[in-house]
FISEKE-773892 format. One record per residue (C-alpha): residue number from 1; x, y, z. Coordinates in nm, 3 decimals. Layout:
<rs>
{n NUM&x X&y Y&z Z}
...
</rs>
This chain:
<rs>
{n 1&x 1.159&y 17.781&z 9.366}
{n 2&x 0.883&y 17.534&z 9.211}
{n 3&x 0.915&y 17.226&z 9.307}
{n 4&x 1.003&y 17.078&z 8.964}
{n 5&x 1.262&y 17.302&z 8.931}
{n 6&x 1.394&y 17.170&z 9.254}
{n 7&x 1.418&y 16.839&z 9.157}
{n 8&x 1.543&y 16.940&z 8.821}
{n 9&x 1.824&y 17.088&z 8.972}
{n 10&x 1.902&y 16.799&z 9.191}
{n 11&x 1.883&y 16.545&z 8.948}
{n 12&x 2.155&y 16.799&z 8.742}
{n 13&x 2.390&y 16.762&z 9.065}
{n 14&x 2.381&y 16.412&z 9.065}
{n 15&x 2.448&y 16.397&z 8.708}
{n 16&x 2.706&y 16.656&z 8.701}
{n 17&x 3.018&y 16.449&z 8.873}
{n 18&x 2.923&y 16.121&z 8.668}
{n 19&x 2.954&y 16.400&z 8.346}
{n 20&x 3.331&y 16.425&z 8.396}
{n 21&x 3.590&y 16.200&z 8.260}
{n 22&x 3.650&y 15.936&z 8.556}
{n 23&x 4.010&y 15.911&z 8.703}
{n 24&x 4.130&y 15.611&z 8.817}
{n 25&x 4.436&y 15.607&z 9.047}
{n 26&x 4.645&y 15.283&z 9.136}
{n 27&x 4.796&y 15.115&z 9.434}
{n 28&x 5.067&y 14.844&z 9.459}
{n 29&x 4.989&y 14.512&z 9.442}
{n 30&x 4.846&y 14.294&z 9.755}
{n 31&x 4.988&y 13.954&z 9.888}
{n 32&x 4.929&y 13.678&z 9.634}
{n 33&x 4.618&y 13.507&z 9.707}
{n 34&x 4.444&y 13.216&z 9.585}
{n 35&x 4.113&y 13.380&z 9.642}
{n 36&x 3.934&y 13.551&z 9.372}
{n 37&x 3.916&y 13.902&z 9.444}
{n 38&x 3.625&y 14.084&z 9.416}
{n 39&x 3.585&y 14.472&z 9.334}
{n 40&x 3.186&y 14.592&z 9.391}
{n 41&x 3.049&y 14.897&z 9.221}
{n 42&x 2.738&y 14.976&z 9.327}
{n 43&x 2.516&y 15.211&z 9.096}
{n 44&x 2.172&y 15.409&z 9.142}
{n 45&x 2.034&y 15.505&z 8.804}
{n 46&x 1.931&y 15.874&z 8.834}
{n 47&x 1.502&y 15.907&z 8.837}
{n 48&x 1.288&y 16.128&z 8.692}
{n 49&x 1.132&y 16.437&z 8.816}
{n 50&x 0.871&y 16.354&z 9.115}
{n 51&x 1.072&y 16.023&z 9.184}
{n 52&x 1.283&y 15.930&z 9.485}
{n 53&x 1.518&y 15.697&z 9.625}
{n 54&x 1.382&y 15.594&z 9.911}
{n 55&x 1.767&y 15.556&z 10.071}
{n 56&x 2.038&y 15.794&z 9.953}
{n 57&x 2.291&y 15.614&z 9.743}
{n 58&x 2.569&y 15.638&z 9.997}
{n 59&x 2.366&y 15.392&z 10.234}
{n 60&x 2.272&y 15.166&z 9.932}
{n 61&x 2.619&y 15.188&z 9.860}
{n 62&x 2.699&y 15.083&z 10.244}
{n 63&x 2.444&y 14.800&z 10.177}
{n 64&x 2.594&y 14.674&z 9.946}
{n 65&x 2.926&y 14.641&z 10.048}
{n 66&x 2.792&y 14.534&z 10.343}
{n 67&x 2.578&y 14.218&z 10.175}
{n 68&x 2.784&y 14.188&z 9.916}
{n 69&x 3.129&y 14.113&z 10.215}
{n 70&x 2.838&y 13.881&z 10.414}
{n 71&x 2.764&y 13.692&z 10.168}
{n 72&x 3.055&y 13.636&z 9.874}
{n 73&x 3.322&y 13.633&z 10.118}
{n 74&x 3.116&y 13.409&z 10.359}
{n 75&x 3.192&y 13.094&z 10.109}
{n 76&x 3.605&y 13.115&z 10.078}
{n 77&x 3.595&y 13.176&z 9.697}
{n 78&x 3.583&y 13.540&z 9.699}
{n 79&x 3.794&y 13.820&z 9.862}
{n 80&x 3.596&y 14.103&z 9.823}
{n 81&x 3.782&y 14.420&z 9.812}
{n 82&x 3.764&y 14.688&z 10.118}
{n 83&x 3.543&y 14.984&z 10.026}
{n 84&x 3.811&y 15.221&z 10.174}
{n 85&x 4.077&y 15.082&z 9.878}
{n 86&x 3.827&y 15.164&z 9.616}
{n 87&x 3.789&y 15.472&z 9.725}
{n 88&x 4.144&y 15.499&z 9.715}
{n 89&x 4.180&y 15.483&z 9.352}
{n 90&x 3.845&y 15.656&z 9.308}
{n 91&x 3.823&y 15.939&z 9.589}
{n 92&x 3.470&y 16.050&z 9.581}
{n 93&x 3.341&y 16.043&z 9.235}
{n 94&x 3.003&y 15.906&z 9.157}
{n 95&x 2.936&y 15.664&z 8.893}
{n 96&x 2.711&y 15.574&z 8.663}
{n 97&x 2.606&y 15.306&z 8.437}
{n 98&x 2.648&y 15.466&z 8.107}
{n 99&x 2.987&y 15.531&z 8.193}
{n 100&x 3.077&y 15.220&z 8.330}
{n 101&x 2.938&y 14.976&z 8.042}
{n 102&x 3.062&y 15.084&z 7.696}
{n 103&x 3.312&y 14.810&z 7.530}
{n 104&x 3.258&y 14.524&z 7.718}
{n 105&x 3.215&y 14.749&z 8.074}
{n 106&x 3.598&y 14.879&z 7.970}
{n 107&x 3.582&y 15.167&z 8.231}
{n 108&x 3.516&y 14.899&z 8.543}
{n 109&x 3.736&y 14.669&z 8.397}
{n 110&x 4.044&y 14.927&z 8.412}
{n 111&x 3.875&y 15.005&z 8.808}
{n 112&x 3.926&y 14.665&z 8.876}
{n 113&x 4.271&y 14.626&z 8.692}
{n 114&x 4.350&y 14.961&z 8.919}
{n 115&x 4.268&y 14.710&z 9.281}
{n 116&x 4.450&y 14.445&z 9.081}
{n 117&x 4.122&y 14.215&z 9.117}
{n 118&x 3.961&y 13.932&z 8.942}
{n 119&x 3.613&y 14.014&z 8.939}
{n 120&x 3.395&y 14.322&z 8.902}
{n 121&x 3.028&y 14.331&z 9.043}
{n 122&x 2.856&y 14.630&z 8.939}
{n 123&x 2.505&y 14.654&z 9.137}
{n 124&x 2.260&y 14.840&z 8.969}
{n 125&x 1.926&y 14.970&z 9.147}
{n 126&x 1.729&y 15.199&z 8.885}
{n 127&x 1.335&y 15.251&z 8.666}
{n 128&x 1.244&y 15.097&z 8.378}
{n 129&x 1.139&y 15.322&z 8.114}
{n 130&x 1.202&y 15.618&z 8.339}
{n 131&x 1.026&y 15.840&z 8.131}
{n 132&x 0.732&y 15.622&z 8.071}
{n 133&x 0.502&y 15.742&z 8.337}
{n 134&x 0.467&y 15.734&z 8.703}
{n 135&x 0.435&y 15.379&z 8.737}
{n 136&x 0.746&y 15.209&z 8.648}
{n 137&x 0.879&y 14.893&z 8.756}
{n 138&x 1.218&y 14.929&z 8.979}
{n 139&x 1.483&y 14.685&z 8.916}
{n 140&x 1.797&y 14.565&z 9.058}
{n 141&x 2.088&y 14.430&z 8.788}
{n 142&x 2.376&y 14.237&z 8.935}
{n 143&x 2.630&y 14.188&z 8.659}
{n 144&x 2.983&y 14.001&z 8.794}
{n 145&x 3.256&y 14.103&z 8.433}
{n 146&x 3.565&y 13.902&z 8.452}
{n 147&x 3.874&y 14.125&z 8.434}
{n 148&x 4.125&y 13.878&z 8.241}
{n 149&x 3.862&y 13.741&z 7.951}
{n 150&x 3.562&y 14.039&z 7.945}
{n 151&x 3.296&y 13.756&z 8.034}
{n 152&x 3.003&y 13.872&z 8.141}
{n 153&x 2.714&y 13.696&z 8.392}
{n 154&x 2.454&y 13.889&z 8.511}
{n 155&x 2.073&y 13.864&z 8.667}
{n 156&x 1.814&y 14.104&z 8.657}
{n 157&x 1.487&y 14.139&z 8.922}
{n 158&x 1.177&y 14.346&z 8.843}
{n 159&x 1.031&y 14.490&z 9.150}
{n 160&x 0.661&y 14.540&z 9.027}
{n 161&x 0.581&y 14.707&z 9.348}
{n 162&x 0.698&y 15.023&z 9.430}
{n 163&x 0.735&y 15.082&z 9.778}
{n 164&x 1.012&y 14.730&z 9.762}
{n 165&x 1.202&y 14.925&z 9.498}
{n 166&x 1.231&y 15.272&z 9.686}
{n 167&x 1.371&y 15.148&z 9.951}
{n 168&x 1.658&y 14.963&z 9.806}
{n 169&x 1.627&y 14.600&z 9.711}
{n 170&x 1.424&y 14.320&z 9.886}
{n 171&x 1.550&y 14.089&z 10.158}
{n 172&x 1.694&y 13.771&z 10.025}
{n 173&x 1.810&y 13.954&z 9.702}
{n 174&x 2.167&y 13.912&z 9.729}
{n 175&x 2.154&y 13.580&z 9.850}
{n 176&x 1.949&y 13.435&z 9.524}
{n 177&x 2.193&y 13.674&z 9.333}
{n 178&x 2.488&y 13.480&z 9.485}
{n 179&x 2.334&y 13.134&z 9.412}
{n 180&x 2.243&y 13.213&z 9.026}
{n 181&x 2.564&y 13.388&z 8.955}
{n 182&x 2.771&y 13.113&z 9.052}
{n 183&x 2.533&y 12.912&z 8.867}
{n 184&x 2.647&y 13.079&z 8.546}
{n 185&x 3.024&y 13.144&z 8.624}
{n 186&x 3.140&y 12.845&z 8.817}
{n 187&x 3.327&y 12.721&z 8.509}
{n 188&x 3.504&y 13.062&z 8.459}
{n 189&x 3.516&y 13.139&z 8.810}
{n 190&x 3.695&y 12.745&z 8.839}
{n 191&x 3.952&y 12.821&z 8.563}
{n 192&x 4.043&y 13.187&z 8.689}
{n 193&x 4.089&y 12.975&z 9.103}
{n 194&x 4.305&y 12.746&z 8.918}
{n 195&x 4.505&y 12.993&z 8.748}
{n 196&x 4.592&y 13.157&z 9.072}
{n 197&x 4.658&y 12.823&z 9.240}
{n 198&x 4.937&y 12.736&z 8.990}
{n 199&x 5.100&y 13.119&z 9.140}
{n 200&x 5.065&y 13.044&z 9.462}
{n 201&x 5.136&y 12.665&z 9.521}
{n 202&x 5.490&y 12.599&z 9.682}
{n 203&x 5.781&y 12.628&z 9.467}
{n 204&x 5.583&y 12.821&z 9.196}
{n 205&x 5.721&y 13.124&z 9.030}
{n 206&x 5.501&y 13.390&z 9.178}
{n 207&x 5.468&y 13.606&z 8.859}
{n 208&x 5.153&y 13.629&z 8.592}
{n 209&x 5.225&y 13.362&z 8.345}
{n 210&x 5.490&y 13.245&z 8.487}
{n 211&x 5.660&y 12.872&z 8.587}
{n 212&x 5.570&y 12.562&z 8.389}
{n 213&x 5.193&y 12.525&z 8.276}
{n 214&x 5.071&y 12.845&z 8.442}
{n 215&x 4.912&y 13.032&z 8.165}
{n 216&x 4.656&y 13.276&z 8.194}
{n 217&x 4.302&y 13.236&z 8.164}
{n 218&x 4.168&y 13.229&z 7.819}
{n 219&x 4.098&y 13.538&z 7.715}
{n 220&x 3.807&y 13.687&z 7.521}
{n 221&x 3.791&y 13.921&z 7.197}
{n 222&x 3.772&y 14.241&z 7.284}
{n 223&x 3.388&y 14.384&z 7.193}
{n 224&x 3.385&y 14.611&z 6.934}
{n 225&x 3.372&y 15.001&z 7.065}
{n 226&x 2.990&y 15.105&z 7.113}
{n 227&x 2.909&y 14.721&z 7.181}
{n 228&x 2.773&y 14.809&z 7.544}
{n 229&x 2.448&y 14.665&z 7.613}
{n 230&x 2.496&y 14.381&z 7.844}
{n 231&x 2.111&y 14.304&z 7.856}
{n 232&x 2.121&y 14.022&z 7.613}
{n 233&x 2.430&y 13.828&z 7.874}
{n 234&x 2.158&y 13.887&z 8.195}
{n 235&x 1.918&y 13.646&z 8.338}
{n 236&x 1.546&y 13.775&z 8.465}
{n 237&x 1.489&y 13.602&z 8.778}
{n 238&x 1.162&y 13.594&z 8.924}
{n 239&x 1.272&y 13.668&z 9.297}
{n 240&x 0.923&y 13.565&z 9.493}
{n 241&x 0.940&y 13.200&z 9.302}
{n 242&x 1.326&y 13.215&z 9.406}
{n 243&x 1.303&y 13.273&z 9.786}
{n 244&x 1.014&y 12.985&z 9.759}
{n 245&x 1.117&y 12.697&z 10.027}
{n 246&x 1.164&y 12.375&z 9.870}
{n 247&x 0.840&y 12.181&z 9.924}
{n 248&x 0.885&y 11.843&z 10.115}
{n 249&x 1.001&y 11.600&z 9.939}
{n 250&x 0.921&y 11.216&z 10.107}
{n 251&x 1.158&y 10.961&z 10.083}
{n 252&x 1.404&y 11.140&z 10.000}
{n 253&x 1.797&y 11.076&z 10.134}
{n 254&x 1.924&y 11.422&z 10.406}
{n 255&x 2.267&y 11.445&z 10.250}
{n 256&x 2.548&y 11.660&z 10.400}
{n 257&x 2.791&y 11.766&z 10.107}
{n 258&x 3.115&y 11.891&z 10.273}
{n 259&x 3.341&y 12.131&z 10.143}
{n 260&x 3.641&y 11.887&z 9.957}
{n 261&x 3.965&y 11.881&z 10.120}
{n 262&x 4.260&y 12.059&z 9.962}
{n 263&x 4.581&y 12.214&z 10.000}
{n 264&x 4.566&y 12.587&z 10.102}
{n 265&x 4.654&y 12.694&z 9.777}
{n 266&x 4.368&y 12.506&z 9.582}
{n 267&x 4.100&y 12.577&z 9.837}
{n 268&x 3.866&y 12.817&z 9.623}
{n 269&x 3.927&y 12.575&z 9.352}
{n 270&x 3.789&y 12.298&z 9.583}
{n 271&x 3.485&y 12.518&z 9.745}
{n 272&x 3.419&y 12.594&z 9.366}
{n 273&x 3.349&y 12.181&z 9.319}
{n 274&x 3.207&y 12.104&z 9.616}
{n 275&x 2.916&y 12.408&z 9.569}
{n 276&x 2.883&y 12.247&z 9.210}
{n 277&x 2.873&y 11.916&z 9.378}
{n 278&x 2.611&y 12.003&z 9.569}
{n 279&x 2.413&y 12.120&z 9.307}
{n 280&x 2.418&y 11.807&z 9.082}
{n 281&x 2.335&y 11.579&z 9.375}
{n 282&x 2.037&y 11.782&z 9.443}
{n 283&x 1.929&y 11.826&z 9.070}
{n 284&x 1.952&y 11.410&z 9.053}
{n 285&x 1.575&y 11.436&z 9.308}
{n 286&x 1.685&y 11.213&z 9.477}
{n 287&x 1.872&y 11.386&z 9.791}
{n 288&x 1.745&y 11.652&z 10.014}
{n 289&x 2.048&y 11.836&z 10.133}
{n 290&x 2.128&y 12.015&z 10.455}
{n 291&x 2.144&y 12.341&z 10.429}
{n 292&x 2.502&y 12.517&z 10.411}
{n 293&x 2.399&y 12.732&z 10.663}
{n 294&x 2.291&y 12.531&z 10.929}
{n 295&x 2.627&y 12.304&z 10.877}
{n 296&x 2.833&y 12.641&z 10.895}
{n 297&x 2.649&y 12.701&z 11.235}
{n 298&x 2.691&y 12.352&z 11.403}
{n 299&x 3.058&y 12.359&z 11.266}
{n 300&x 3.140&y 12.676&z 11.428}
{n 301&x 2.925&y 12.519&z 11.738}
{n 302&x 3.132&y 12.211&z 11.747}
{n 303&x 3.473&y 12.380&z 11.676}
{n 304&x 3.473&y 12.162&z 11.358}
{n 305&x 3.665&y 12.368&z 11.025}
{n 306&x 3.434&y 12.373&z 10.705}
{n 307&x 3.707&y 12.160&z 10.519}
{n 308&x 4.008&y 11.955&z 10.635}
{n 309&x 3.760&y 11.722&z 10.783}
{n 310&x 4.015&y 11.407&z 10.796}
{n 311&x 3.875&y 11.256&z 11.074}
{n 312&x 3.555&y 11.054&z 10.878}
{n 313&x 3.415&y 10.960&z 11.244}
{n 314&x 3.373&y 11.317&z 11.333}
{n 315&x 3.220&y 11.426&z 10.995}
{n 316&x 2.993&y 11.109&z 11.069}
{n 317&x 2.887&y 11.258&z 11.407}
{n 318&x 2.798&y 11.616&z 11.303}
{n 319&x 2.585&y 11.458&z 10.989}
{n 320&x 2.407&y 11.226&z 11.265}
{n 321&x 2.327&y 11.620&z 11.502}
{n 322&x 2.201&y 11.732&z 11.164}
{n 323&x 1.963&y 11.478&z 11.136}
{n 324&x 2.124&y 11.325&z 10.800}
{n 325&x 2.110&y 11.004&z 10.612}
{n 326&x 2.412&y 11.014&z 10.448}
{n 327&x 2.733&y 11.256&z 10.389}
{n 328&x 2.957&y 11.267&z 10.092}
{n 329&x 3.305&y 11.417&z 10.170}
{n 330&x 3.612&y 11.424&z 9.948}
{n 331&x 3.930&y 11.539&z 9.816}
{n 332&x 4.090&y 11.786&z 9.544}
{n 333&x 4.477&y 11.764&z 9.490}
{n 334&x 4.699&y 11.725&z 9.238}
{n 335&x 4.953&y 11.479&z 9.114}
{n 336&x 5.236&y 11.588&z 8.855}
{n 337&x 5.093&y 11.789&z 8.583}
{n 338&x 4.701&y 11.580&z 8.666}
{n 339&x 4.441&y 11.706&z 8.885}
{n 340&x 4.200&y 11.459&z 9.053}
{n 341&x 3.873&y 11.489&z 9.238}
{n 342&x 3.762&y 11.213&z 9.475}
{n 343&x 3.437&y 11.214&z 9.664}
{n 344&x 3.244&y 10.879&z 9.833}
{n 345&x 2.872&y 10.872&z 10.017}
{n 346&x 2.871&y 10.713&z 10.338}
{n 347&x 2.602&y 10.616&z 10.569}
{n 348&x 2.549&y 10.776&z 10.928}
{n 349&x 2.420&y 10.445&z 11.113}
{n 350&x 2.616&y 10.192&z 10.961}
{n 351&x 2.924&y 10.382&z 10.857}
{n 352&x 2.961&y 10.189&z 10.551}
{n 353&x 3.060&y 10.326&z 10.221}
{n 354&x 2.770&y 10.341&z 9.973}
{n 355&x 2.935&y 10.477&z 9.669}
{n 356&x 3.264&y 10.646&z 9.555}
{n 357&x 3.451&y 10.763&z 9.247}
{n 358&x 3.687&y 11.040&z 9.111}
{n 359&x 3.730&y 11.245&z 8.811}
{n 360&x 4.048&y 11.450&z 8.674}
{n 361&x 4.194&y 11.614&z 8.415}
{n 362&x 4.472&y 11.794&z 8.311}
{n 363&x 4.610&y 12.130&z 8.382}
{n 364&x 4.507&y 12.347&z 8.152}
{n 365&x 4.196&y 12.193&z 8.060}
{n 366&x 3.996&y 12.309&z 8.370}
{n 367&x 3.647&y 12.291&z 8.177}
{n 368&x 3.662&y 11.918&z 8.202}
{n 369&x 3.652&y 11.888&z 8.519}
{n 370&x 3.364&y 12.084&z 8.589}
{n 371&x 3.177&y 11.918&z 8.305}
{n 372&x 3.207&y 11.597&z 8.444}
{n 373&x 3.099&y 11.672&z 8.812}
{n 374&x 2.774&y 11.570&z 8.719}
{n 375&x 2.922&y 11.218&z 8.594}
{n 376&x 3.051&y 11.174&z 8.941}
{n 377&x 2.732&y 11.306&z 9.104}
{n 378&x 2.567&y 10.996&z 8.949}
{n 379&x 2.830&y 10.777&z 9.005}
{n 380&x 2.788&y 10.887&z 9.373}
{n 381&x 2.374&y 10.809&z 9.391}
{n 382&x 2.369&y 10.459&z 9.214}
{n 383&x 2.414&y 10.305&z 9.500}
{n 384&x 2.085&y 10.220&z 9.725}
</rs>
């Protein structure tokens, strides 16, 4: 057989499951959670004739459940979704973009309805301009769809060299996905934790929409049928500038952010703030902060938990082993129908409070809360 009829044909058995209407099965509902849930859906565009994967897609798809379980669930927003319960309600068919992305991504939408998550991630690896010669660029699209509202966040990341985009995607991809995903989303991602906080708190009615002030996130109009090009909603990111350390900075503050304290039930909430936090301090130029990382490490080291830190001495202690300035810790909780956010800075030597403040808002009105988290970022870096 010639060899482009070879590849014809296999390109036609790839193609021929994702041809078929997709059936999407259903399984009862898990434990409540305050956690958002996350359902991943990794896709390999189908290449042209004389072009290969350089992995089949069942190990990118193991990759990326694997990186995708490292690295989302790693924070204690997400709870991403076992592979072996999507392929519950899927069994074994393969799918593909074109099916998956028409009215607002509809079809992964209903998939994630079906696992009864919050979030889709649909991971794309595929050619630009396919049939525009041998020398494409490879790309990998990471687009994260909220279930309830339709909204869409999504980065994109040209590969210009070939031999990075055969094999998969780069090292360090996922993690700069993570970081400019929640960059875009935090505010949705903050309403939707909130939302489930008000189902899961003590004494609340554990149903959707119901008990006193728990309505559903807003939701979105529904794009019109056809409207399925999500290119204009994603972000290019130039991944070699992205995985670029952060040049030294002199005289310059080492700040440890830690996680806020909360009640079980508004913990993703409160990891939501504290990562925005984090970012607004370090945006201000005038902090270098320890990296989450290395505080996760000497945590797990020292026995410490990433949040519940109530004893101030002790968070004191690990900043001084981490060679920090200064740490800001803080609280998230709620009183009556008001939720309030309190952080202070404190120095490692002295132990004396440099700054402090709070912010809050009401239930309901989630947005303000993250809008003013860079008010309170200032508030906490007057201070000398």
């Amino acid at each position: 057989m010639p060899r482009f009829l070879l590849l014809a044909v296999s390109l036609c058995a790839l193609l021929l499951p994702a041809c078929a209407t997709i059936q999407v099965g259903t399984l009862p509902a898990p434990p409540p959670t305050a956690k958002l849930r996350l359902c991943v859906l990794p896709v390999s565009d189908p290449l042209p004739p004389g072009r290969f994967w350089g992995i089949p897609h069942q190990e990118y798809t193991d990759l990326q459940y694997q990186g995708t379980a490292r690295i989302f669930a790693a924070g204690g927003i997400y709870q991403v979704i076992d592979r072996s319960a999507v392929q519950a309600v899927l069994g074994d068919q393969v799918l593909m973009r074109w099916q998956l992305e028409p009215d607002g991504w509809s079809l992964a939408r209903r998939i994630g309805r079906a696992l009864h998550a919050d979030y889709v991630l649909v991971s794309v690896r595929g050619l630009e301009n396919p049939t525009g010669g041998k020398f494409g660029t490879y790309f990998w699209e990471s687009i994260l769809i909220n279930i309830s509202n339709g909204r869409q966040f999504g980065v994109y990341f040209p590969f210009p060299k070939t031999n990075l985009g055969e094999r998969g995607i780069p090292k360090g991809t996922l993690n700069v996905a993570y970081r400019e995903l929640f960059r875009d989303a935090k505010s949705d991602m903050l309403e939707t934790a909130l939302y489930k906080s008000r189902l899961v708190a003590p004494g609340a009615v554990a149903a959707a929409g119901g008990g006193k002030g728990a309505a559903a996130p807003k939701k979105s109009p529904e794009p019109a049928s056809g409207a399925g090009d999500s290119r204009g909603k994603v972000r290019t990111v130039d991944l070699e500038k992205a995985l670029e350390p952060a040049p030294p900075a002199a005289g310059r503050v080492q700040l440890v952010v830690y996680d806020l304290e909360a009640p079980d039930y508004l913990k993703p909430a409160a990891l939501i703030l504290s990562e925005s936090l984090r970012e607004e301090l370090l945006n201000l130029g005038r902090f270098t902060l320890v990296n989450r990382e290395n505080l996760r490490q000497m945590m797990d080291e020292t026995k410490f938990q990433m949040s519940g830190l109530v004893d101030e001495k002790k968070a004191i202690e690990l900043g001084r082993g981490l060679a920090a300035n200064q740490i800001v810790t803080g609280k998230l909780g709620s009183l009556g129908a008001t939720l309030i956010m309190q952080a202070k800075r404190t120095d490692v030597e002295s132990f004396g409070t440099r700054a402090m403040g709070s912010i809050k808002c009401s239930l309901g009105k989630e947005e303000e809360l993250m809008s003013q988290t860079s008010a309170l970022a200032r508030i906490l870096s007057a201070a000398p």
